[in-house]
C-alpha positions as CSV (number, residue, x, y, z in Angstrom):
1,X,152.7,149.4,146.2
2,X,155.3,147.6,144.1
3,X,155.8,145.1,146.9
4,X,152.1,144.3,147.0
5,X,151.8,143.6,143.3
6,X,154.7,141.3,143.0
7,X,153.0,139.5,145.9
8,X,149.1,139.4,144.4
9,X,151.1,138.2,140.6
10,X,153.2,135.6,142.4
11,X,149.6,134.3,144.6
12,X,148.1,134.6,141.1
13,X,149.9,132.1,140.2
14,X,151.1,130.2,143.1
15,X,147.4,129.4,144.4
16,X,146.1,127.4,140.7
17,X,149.1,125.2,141.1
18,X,149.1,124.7,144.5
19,X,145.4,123.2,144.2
20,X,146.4,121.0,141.4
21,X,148.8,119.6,143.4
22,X,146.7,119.0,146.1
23,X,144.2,117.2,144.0
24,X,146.6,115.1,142.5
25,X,147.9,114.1,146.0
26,X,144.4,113.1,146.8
27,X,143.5,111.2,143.9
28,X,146.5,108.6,144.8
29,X,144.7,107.7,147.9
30,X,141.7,105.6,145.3
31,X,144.1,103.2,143.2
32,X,145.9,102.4,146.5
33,X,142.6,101.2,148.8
34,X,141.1,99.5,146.2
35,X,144.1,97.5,145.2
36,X,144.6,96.5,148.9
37,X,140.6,95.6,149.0
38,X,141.0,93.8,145.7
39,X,143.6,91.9,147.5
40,X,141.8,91.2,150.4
41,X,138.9,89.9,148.6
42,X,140.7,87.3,146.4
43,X,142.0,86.1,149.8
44,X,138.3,85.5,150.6
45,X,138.0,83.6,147.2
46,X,140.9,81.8,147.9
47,X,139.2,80.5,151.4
48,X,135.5,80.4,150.3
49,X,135.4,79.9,146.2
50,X,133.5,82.8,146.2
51,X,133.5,86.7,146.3
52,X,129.7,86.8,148.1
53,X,128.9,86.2,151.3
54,X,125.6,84.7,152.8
55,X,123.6,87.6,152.7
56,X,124.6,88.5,149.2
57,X,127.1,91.2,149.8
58,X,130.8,90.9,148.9
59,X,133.2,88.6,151.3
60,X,135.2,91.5,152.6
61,X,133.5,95.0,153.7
62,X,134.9,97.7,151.5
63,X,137.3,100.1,153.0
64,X,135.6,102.5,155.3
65,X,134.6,106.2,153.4
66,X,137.1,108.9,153.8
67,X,137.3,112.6,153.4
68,X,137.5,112.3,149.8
69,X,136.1,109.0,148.7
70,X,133.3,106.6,149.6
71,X,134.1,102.8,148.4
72,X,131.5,99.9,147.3
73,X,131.9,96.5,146.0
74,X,129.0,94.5,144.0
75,X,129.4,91.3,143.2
76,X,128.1,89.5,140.4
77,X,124.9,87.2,140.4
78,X,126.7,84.1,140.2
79,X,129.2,84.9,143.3
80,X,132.3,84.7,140.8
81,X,133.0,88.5,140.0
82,X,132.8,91.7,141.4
83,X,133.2,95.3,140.5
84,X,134.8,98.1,143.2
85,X,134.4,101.1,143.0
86,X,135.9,104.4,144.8
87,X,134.0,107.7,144.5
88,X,134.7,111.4,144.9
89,X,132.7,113.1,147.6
90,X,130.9,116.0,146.4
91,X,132.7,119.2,147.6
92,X,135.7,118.0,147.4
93,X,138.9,118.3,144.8
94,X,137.9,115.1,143.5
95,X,134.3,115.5,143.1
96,X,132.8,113.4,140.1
97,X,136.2,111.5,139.9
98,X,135.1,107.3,139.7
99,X,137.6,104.8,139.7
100,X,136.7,100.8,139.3
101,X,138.3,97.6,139.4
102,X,136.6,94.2,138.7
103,X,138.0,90.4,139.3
104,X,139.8,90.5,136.3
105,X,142.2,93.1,137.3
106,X,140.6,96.0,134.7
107,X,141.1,99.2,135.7
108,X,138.7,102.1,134.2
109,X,138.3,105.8,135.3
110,X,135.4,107.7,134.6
111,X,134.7,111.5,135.1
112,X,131.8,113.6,135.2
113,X,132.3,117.5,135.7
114,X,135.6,117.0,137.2
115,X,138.7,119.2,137.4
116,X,140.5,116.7,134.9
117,X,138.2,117.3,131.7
118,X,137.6,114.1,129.9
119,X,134.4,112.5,128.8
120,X,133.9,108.7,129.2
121,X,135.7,106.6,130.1
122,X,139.3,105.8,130.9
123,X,140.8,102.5,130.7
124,X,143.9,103.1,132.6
125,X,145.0,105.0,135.9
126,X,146.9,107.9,134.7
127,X,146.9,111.4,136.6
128,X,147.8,114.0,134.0
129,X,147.8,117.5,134.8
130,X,144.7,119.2,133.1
């Protein structure tokens, strides 16, 4: 019986931080694909002097969805800006998690019911533990 509390305390335990650290792991994967797409897409300014293609969608595709986030780009009116943006999917550890990235390099997180517990939003990509 001893044996088998020690075990249910140390789960206790062991399972909440176990989860963080697999939401943390899973946030990284945002800031990394939409720097490489914000790369690729002032390639494609580089070659075409603007961000929009013919049909009015950005230059470059955005990264294709994965288990835990969907991506999107929209560019600006004028074809000289652009805003990214990587999503949590719903039902995952990074559900109502937003991160954004426009031509000017600005960074801001926002984060709506999410595990992380802050209201509006944040101007730089920082993973603290809640």
């Amino acid at each position: 019986m001893v044996t088998i509390a020690i075990v249910a305390i140390l789960a206790s335990i062991a399972y909440p931080n176990y989860s963080d650290y697999v939401r943390r792991g899973n946030v990284q994967e945002a800031p990394g694909n939409l720097s490489s797409y914000r790369a690729q897409i002032e390639q494609y300014y580089q070659d075409h002097r603007t961000y929009v293609k013919a049909d009015g969608t950005c230059g470059i595709d955005p990264p294709t969805a994965t288990a835990n986030f969907q991506y999107s780009c929209t560019p600006t009116s004028t074809g000289q800006g652009y805003s990214l943006a990587a999503t949590g999917n719903t039902g995952t550890s990074v559900t109502g998690l937003k991160y954004m990235l426009d031509q000017k390099n600005q960074p801001s997180t926002t984060c709506s019911s999410c595990a992380w517990n802050f209201t509006g939003t944040q101007t730089k990509w920082i993973v603290r533990k809640p």
